[in-house]
C-alpha positions in Angstrom: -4.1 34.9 -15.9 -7.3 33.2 -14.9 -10.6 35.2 -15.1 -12.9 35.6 -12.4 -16.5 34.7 -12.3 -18.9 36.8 -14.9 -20.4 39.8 -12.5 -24.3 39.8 -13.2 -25.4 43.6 -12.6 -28.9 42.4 -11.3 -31.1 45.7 -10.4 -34.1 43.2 -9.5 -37.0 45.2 -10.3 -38.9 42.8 -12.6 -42.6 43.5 -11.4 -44.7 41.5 -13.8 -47.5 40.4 -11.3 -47.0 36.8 -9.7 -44.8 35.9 -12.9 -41.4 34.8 -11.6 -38.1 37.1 -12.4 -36.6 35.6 -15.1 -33.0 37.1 -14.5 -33.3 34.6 -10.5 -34.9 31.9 -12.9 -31.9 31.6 -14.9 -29.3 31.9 -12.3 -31.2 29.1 -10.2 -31.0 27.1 -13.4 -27.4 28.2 -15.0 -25.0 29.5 -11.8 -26.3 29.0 -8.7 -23.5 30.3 -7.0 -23.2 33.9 -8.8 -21.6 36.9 -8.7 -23.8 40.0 -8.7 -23.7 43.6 -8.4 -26.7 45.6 -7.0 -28.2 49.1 -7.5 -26.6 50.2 -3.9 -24.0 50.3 -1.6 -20.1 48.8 -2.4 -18.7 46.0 -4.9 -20.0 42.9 -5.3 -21.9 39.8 -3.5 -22.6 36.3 -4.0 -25.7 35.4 -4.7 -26.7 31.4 -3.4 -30.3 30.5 -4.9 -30.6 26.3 -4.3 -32.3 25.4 -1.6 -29.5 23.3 0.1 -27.4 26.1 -0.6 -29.4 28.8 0.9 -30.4 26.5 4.2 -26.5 25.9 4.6 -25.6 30.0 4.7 -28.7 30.9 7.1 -27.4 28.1 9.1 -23.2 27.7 9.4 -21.5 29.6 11.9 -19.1 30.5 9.1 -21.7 32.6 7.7 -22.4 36.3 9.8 -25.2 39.0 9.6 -23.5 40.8 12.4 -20.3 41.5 9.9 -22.5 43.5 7.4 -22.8 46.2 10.5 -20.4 49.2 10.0 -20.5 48.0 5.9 -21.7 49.7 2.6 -22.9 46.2 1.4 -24.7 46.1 -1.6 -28.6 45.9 -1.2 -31.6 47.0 -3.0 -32.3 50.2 -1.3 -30.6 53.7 -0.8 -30.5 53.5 2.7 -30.5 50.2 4.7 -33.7 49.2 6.2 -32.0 47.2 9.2 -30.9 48.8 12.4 -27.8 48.1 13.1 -28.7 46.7 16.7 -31.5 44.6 15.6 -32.0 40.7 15.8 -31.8 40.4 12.2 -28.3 41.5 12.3 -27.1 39.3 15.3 -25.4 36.3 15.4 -26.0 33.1 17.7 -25.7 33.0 20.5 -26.7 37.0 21.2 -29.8 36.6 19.0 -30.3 32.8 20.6 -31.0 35.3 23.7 -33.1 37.6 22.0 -35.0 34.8 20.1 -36.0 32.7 23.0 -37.6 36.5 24.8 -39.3 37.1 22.4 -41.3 33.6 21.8 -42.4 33.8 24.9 -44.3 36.9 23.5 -45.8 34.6 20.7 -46.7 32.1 23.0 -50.1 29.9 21.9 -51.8 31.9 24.7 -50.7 35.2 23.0 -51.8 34.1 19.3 -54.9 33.3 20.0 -55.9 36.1 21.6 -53.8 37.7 18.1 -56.3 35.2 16.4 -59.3 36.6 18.3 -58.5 40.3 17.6 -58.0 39.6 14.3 -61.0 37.7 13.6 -63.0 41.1 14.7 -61.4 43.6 12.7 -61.9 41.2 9.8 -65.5 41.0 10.3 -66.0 44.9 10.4 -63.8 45.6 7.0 -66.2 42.8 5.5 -69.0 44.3 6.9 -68.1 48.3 5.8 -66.7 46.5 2.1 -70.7 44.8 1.9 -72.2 48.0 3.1 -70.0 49.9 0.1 -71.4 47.3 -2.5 -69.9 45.8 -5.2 -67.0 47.0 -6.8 -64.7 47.1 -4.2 -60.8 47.8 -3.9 -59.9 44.5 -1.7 -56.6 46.3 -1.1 -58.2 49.2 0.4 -61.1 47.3 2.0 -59.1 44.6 3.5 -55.3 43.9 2.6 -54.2 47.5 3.5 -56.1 48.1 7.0 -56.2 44.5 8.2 -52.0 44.3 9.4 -51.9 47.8 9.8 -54.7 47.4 12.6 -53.7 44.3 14.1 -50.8 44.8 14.8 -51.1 48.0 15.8 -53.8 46.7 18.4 -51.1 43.9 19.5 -49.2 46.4 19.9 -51.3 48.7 21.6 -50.2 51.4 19.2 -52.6 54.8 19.5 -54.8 55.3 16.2 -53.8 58.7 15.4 -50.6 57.6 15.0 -50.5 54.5 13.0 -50.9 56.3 9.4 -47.6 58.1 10.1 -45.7 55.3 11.4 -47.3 52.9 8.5 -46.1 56.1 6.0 -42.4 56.0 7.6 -41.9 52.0 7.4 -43.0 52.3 3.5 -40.7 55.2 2.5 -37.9 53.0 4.2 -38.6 50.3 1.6 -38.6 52.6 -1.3 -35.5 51.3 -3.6 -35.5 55.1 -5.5 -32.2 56.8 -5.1 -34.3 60.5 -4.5 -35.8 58.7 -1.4 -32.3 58.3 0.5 -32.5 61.7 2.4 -36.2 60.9 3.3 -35.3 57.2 4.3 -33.3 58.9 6.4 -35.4 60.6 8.3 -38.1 58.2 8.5 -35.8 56.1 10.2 -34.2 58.2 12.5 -38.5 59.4 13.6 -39.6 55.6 13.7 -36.8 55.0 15.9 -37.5 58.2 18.5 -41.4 57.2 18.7 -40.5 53.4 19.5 -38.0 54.9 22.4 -40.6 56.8 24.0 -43.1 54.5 23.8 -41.2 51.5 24.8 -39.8 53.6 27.8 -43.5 54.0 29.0 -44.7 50.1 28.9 -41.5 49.9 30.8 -42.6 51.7 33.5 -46.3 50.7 32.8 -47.2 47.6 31.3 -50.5 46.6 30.1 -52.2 43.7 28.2 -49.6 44.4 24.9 -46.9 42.9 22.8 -44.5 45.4 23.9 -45.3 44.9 27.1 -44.9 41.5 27.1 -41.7 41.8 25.9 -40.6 44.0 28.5 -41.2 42.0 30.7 -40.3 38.7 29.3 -37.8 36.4 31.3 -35.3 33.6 30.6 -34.4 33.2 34.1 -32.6 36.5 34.4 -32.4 37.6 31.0 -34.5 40.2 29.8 -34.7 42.9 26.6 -32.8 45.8 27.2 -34.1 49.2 26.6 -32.4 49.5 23.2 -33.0 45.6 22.5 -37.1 46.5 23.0 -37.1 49.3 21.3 -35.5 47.8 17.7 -37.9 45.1 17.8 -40.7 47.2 18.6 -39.6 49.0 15.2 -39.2 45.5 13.7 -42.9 44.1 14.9 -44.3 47.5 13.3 -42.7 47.3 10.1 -42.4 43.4 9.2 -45.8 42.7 10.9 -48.2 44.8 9.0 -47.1 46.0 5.0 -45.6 42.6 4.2 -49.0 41.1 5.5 -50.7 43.5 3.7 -49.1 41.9 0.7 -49.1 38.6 1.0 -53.0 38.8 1.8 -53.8 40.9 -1.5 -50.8 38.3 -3.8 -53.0 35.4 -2.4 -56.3 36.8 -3.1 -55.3 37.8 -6.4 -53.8 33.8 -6.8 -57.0 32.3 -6.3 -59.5 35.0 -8.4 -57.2 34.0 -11.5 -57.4 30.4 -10.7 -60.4 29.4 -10.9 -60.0 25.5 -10.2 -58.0 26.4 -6.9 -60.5 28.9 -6.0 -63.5 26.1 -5.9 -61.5 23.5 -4.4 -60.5 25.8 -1.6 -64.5 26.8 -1.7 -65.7 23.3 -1.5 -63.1 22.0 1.6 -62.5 25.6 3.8 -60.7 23.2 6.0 -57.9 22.7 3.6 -57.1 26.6 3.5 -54.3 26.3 6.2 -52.0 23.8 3.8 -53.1 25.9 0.6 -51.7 29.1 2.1 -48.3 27.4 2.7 -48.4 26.8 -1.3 -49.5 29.7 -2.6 -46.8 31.5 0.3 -44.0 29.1 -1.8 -45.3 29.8 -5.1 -46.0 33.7 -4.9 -42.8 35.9 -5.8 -43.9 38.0 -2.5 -40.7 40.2 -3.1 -38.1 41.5 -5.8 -34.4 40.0 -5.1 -32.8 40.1 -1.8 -32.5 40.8 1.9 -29.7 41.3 4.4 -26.6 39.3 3.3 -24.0 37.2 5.5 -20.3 37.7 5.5 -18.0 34.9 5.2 -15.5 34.5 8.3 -13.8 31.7 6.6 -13.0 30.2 3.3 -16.5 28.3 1.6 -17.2 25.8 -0.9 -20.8 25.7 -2.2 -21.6 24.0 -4.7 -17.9 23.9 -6.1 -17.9 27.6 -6.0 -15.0 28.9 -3.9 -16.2 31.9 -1.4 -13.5 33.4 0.3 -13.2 35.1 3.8 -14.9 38.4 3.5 -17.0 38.1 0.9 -20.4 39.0 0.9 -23.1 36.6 0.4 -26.9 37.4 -0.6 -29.3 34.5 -0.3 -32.6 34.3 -2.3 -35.7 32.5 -0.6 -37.8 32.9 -4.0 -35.4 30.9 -5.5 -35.0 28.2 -3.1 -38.7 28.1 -3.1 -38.7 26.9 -6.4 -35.5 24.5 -6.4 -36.6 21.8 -8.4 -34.2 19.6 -6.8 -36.5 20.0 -4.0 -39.9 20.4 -5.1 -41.3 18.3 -7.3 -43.1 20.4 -10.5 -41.7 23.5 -8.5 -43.2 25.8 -11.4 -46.6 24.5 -10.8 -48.8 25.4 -8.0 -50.5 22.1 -5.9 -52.5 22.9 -3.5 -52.4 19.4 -2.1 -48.9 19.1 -2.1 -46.5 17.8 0.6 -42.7 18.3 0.8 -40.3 20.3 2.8 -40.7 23.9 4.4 -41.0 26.8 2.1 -38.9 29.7 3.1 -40.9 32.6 2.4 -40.6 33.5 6.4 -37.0 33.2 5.9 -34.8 30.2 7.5 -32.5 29.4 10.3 -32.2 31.9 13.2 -33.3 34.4 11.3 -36.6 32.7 10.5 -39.1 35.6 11.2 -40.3 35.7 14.3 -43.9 37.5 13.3 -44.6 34.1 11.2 -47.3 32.7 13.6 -49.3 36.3 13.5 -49.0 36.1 9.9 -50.3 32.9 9.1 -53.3 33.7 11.2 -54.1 36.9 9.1 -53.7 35.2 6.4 -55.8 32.4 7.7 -58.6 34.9 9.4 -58.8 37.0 6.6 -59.1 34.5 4.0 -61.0 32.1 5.4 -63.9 34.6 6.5 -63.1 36.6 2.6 -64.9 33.4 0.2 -67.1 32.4 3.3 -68.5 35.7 3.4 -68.4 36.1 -0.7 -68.8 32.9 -2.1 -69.4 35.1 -5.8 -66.1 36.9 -5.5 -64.5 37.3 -8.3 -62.0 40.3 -10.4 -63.8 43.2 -11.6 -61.6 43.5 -14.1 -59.2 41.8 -17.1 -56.3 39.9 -14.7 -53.5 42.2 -17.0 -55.2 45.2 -16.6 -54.3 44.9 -12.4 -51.7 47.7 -11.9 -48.8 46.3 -9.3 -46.3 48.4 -7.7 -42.8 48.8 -8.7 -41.1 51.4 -7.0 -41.0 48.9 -3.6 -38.4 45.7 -2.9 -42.3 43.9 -2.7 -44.6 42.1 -5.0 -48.2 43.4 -4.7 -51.1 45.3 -6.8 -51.7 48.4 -6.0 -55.4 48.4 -6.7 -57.3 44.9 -6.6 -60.8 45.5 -7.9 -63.2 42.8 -7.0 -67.1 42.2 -7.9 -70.0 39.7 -6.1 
């Protein structure tokens, strides 16, 4: 009787700083193409870690998010985090429709006005964080309120209630089995808010995100009431912790590497191409997303996948194919080569990447202009990082000048 493939029982929560999970290192490396089974939800998945791989799932027809609706598939959290009518869980051409809405809200018009905002919440953080004095928590001077606030102005979101909402996406991404009831329940009050709030830029519409996407047209297409209010929810929840993240992985990057640091110091103008490095190179989150379904028999990479089955991809891996990046261990600020896909690929490349990069952009850029001295206030190792979250990030980042 021939054997199936060895099941890997892969609970992902290697939380080492920046390091890169060994347990995706040596399935990139050994089995591509692997079976796993994950702390939640039913059976097993594939997991697809090359690059080629992973662009060919996030892009074949024969691959469908919309088939994980209605499923117990296995994922890294009690509760799913998706709703089930949201465009990460759509399929072309329903979430072609959706997509091409909601770029007209991320026009360049739009971003740079994003760009503008930002740049003057940026400016008083770094003003309060100089007024503090040296030591500062960077997380809690700027990585924590900076995505929070923009996009909460983008969104024209009222300040009273942007802690709570900010406390509800964050208990969704809790991967703790006691958190399920109140995952729950942040959900289901994340959700109601969004309704209500949606519903009035509906009848109102001011100089918003939302509102622009209520009244967005492609010809005579627009978002539904329950299309705008999911990807309100989705703007609120990808658009400010994973930020958050990303700006407190990359400022930790460059204060523990000091040759990177200076060269970024000496050319500012290079920042924009050193932030799609470090965005390839940082681990920004532990395992997986939302998988695929197969609707048809697939061979990748000699690895049979029958209709059905459920397939995980992982972007940290593909980041670091070396098939497709030269060195792919090593980080090179300078280097040129194909996309990374930290923002995801495909149709379900995320939609919230332009707003990103220019955080990242604002933040850091105006970060070693404004503190040319900065540097850790403490031992690199001693820099506690969460690991109760499906993301990479410290939890304190003490800083000096």
């Amino acid at each position: 009787m021939e054997r199936g493939p060895t099941v890997h029982h892969c609970p992902f929560d290697y939380a080492e700083g920046i390091e890169f999970d060994p347990t995706l290192r040596h399935l990139l490396t050994e089995e591509p193409v692997a079976r796993i089974k994950l702390p939640y939800g039913e059976g097993e998945a594939w997991l697809v870690t090359r690059y080629d791989d992973v662009r060919t799932v996030t892009t074949d027809r024969r691959f469908s998010r919309h088939a994980v609706v209605g499923r117990d598939f296995p994922r890294m959290t009690p509760e799913p985090i998706v709703q089930d009518e949201a465009i990460n869980v759509m399929d072309p051409p329903a979430s072609s429709r959706l997509r091409s809405l909601v770029s007209k809200a991320f026009a360049p018009r739009h971003v740079e006005r994003m760009r503008v905002r930002t740049r003057h919440v940026v400016d008083e953080l770094l003003d309060r964080m100089a007024e503090h004095g040296s030591p500062a928590d960077l997380m809690e001077s700027l990585a924590s309120p900076l995505p929070l606030t923009t996009i909460c102005e983008v969104l024209d979101i009222p300040e009273e209630d942007r802690n709570r909402l900010r406390g509800h996406a964050r208990t969704m991404m809790n991967t703790g089995l006691d958190n399920r009831d109140n995952a729950v329940r942040a959900k289901a009050d994340m959700r109601a808010y969004f309704q209500e709030l949606t519903a009035q830029r509906r009848r109102a519409p001011g100089d918003d995100l939302i509102s622009a996407l209520a009244t967005a047209r492609d010809g005579d297409e627009i978002l539904n009431d329950k299309e705008l209010t999911v990807m309100a929810m989705v703007l609120l929840i990808t658009g400010q912790d994973t930020t958050t993240y990303e700006i407190a992985n990359l400022s930790y990057l460059l204060l523990t590497r000091p040759a990177e640091l200076a060269a970024v110091r000496e050319r500012p103008e290079t920042l924009p191409q050193a932030i799609q490095e470090m965005l390839r190179f940082i681990p920004f989150r532990k395992g997986v997303g939302i998988p695929r379904v197969a609707l048809e028999d697939v061979e990748l990479s000699g690895v049979q996948i029958r209709k059905g089955d459920i397939v995980h991809v992982s972007y940290l891996t593909a980041n670091r194919d070396p098939e497709k990046f030269e060195r792919a261990d090593e980080l090179d600020l300078e280097r040129q080569g194909p996309n990374h896909m930290t923002f995801g690929w495909g149709g379900h490349h995320c939609l919230g990447a332009p707003l990103a990069i220019t955080e990242l952009e604002v933040a850091l850029g105006a970060l070693l202009e404004r503190f040319p001295d900065l540097r850790l206030a403490k031992p690199a190792d001693e820099v506690p990082w969460n690991r109760t979250a499906i993301w990479r990030y410290p939890v304190e980042l003490p800083v000096a000048w």
